[in-house]
C-alpha positions as semicolon CSV with decimal commas, in nm:
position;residue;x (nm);y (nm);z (nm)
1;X;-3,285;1,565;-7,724
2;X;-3,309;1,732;-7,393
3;X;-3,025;1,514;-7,239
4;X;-2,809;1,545;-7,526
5;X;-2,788;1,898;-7,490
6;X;-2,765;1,876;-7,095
7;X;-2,445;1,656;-7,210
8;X;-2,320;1,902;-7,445
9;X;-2,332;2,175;-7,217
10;X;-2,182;2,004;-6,949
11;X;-1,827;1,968;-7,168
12;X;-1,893;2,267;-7,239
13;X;-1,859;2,393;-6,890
14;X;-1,555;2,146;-6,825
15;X;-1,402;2,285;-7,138
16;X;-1,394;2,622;-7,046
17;X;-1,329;2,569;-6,677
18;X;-1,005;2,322;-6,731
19;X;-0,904;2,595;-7,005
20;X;-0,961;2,908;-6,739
21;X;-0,741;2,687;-6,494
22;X;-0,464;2,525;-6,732
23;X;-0,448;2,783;-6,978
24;X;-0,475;3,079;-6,703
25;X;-0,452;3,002;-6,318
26;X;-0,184;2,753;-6,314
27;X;0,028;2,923;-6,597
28;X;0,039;3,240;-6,386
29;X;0,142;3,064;-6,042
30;X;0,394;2,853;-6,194
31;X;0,537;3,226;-6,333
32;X;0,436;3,362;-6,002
33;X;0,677;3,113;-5,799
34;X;0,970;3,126;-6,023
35;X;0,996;3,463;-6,031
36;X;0,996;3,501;-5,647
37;X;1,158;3,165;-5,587
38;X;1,409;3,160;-5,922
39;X;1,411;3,542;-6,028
40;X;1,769;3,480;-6,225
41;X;1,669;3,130;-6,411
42;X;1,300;3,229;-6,416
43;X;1,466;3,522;-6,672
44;X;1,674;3,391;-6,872
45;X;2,028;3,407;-6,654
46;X;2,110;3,680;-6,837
47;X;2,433;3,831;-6,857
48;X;2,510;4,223;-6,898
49;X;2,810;4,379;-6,982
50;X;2,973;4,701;-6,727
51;X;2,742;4,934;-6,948
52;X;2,423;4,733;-6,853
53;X;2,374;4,602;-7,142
54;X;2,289;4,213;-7,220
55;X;2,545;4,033;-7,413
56;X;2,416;3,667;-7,361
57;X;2,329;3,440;-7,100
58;X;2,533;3,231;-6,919
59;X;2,276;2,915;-7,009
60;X;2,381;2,982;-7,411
61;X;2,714;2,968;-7,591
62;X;2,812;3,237;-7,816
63;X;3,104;3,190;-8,089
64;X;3,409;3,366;-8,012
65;X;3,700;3,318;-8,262
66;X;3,988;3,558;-8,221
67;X;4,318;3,433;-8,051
68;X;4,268;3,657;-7,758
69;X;3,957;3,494;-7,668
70;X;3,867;3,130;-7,519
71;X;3,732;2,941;-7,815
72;X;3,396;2,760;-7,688
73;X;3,289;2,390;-7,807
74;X;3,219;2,379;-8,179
75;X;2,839;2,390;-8,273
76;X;2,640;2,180;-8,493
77;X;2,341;2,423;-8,400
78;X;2,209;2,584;-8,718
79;X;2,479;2,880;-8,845
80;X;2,670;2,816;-8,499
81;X;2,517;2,931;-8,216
82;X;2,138;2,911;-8,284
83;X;1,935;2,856;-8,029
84;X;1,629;2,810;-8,281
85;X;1,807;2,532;-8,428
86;X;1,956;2,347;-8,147
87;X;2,057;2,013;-8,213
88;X;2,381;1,820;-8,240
89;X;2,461;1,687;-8,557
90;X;2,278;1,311;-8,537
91;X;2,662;1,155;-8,621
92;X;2,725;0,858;-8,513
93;X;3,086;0,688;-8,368
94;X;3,117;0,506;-8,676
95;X;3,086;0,814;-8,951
96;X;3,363;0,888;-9,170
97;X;3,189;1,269;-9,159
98;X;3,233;1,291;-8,811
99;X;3,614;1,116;-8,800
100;X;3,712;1,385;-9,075
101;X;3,569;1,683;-8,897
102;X;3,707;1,569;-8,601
103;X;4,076;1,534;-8,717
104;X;4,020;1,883;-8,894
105;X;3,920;2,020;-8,550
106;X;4,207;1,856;-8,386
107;X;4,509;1,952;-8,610
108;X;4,330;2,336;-8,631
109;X;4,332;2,326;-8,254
110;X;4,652;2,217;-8,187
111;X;4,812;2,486;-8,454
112;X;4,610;2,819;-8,302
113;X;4,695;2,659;-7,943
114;X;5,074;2,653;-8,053
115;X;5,064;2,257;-7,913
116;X;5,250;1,981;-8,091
117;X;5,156;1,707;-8,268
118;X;5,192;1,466;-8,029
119;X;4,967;1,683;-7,758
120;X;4,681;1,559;-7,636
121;X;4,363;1,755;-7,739
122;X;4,065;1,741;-7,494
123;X;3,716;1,599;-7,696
124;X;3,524;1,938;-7,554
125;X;3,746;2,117;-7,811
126;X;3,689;1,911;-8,128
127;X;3,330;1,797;-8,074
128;X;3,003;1,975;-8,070
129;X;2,750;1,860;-7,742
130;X;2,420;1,752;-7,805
131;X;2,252;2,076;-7,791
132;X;2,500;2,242;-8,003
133;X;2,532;2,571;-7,745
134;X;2,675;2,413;-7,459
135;X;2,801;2,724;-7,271
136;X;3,110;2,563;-7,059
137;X;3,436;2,422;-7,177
138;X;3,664;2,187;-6,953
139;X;3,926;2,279;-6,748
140;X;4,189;2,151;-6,958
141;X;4,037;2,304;-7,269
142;X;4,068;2,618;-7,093
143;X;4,428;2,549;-6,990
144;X;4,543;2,432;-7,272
145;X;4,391;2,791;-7,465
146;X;4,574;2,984;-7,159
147;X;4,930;3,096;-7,309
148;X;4,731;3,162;-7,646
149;X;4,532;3,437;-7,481
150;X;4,762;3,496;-7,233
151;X;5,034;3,659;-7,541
152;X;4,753;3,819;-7,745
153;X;4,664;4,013;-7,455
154;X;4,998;4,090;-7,292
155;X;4,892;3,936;-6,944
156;X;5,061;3,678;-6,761
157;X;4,967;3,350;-6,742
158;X;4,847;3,336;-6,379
159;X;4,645;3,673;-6,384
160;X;4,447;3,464;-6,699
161;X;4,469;3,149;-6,512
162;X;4,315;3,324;-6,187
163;X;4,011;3,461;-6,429
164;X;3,935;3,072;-6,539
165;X;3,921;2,985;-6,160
166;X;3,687;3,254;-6,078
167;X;3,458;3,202;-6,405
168;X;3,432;2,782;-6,326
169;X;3,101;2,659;-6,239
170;X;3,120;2,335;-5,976
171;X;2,979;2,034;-5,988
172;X;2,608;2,074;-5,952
173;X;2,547;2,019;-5,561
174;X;2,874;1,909;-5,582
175;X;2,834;1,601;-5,736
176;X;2,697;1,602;-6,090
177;X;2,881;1,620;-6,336
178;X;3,224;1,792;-6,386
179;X;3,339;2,158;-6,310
180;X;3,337;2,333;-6,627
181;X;3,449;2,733;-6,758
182;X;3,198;2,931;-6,816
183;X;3,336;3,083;-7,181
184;X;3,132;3,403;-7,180
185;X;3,165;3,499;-6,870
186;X;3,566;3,419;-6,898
187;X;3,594;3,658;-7,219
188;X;3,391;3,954;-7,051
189;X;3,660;3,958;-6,734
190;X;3,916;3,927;-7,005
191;X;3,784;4,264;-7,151
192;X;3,716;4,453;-6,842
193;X;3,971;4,692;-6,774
């Protein structure tokens, strides 16, 4: 009896000691580092507005839908947007669903974008990514949106076409993946005086 409860004490001891360090030590260095190390990503890579206020981060798409803004990538996350239902939407290549929201997308694209029929459409603009808030749009998504926001705002097309330069995120170390527009940050320059 006397060794069981030397053994039950022991993982007792081990229990609260690995809970003290994983639950409470290593927790608050991890924190400790990235705030130091990573202040920006460590909180969120939030974005404020000229007031101060937060309006999003640049990590998150938002919906924007008026013509003198640059549309982001649909969502299939929750009622658009949600970051506590992120998810795409599980449809496969071969899914008549898909196909038919697709060719929706395209035709509704091409008719706010004042393109023709025979344009070509980028897929960033008619198809949701796999999180469902995918934050950046493609260059050509943003060029081909250009003259759209470009009228509805009265500005010409290389003042708008300068702002998509200066809101594009490179290739990660210059070699991941592809440059891509930043939508949020692109519609706050668009409304700053």
């Amino acid at each position: 009896m006397k060794d069981l409860f030397s053994e039950i004490r022991g993982a007792v001891m081990a229990t609260l000691v690995l809970a003290v360090v994983c639950c409470g030590l290593y927790p608050v260095v991890v924190w400790g580092i990235a705030q130091v190390a990573f202040p920006d990503q460590a909180n969120g890579s939030l974005i404020t507005d000229a007031k101060g206020t937060v309006v999003g981060s640049k990590l998150l798409g938002q919906g924007f839908t008026g013509e003198k803004y640059f549309h982001p990538r649909p969502s299939a996350a929750g009622n658009g947007y949600d970051a506590a239902n992120s998810s795409g939407s599980n449809l496969g290549p071969t899914s008549q669903k898909l196909a038919d929201a697709v060719k929706e997308r395209v035709a509704a694209y091409r008719k706010e974008n004042g393109l023709k029929d025979t344009d070509a459409v980028t897929a960033d603009a008619v198809t949701a990514s796999g999180s469902g808030l995918d934050p950046h749009i493609s260059l050509r998504n943003a060029e081909l949106q250009t003259a759209r926001v470009a009228k509805a705002r009265n500005l010409s097309m290389d003042k708008v076409s300068a702002l998509i330069r200066a809101n594009t995120d490179k290739a990660d170390l210059g070699l991941f993946g592809e440059p891509g527009v930043n939508v949020l940050r692109l519609n706050l320059a668009l409304d700053r005086p």
